[in-house]
N, C-alpha and C positions, 0 to 999 in steps of 0.2 A: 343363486342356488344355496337353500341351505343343508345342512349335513345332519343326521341321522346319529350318527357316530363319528368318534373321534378319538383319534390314539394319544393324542398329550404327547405328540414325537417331537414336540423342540425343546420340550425339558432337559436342563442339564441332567437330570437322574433318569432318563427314559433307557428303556434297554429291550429290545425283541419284546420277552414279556410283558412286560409293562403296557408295551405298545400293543398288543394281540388281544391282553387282558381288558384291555377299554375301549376298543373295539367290539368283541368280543360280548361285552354289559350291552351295548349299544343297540347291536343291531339287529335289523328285523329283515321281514319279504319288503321289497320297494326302498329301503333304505339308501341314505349315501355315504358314503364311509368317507373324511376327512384325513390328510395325510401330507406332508412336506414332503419336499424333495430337496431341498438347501437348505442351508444355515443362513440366509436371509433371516434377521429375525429371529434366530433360534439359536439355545447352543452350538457351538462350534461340533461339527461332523454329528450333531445328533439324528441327520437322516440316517447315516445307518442304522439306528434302531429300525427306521421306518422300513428299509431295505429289509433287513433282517425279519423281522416280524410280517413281510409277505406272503412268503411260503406258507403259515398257519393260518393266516387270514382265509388265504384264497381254499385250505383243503376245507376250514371252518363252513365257509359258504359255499363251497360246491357241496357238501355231507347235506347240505339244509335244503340241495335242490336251488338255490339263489344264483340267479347267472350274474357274472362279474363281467364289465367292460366300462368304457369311457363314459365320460359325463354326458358326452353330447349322444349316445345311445340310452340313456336315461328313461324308463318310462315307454319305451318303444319295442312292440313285439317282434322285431326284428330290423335292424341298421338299414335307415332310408338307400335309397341307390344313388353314387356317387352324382352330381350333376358335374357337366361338362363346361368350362367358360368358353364364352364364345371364341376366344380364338384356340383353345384346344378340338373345338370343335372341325375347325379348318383341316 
């Protein structure tokens, strides 16, 4: 999958802002917005930026009418219905 936007949150200099603000440039209806969760790879604790820069993201694209949820509901007018594996089925 490729991303739409992207907040540049494993920069050592990322901060909320920074993170919102390039988002923010990015994004559109249909987009997918790019974001870390660890420091895997990135500055050490620079997910909090990405933490922090949530809350503006998410009032940003609900203002615009854009529904926000997971990847795998992606593109889908409404989240397919769980399926059952067979032995949950039992």
């Amino acid at each position: 999958m490729l991303w739409t936007a992207w907040g540049r949150d494993w920069t050592r200099t990322a901060t909320p802002d920074s993170v919102f603000r390039a988002v923010r440039h990015g994004l559109g209806g249909g987009g997918t917005i790019l974001l870390h969760d660890s420091d895997h790879a990135a500055a050490p604790r620079s997910w909090e930026s990405t933490i922090g820069a949530l809350p503006a993201i998410l009032v940003h694209c609900r203002a615009r009418g854009f529904t926000v949820g997971p990847l795998r509901e992606h593109g889908l007018a409404s989240a397919p219905p769980a399926v059952a594996t067979e032995a949950e089925a039992r």
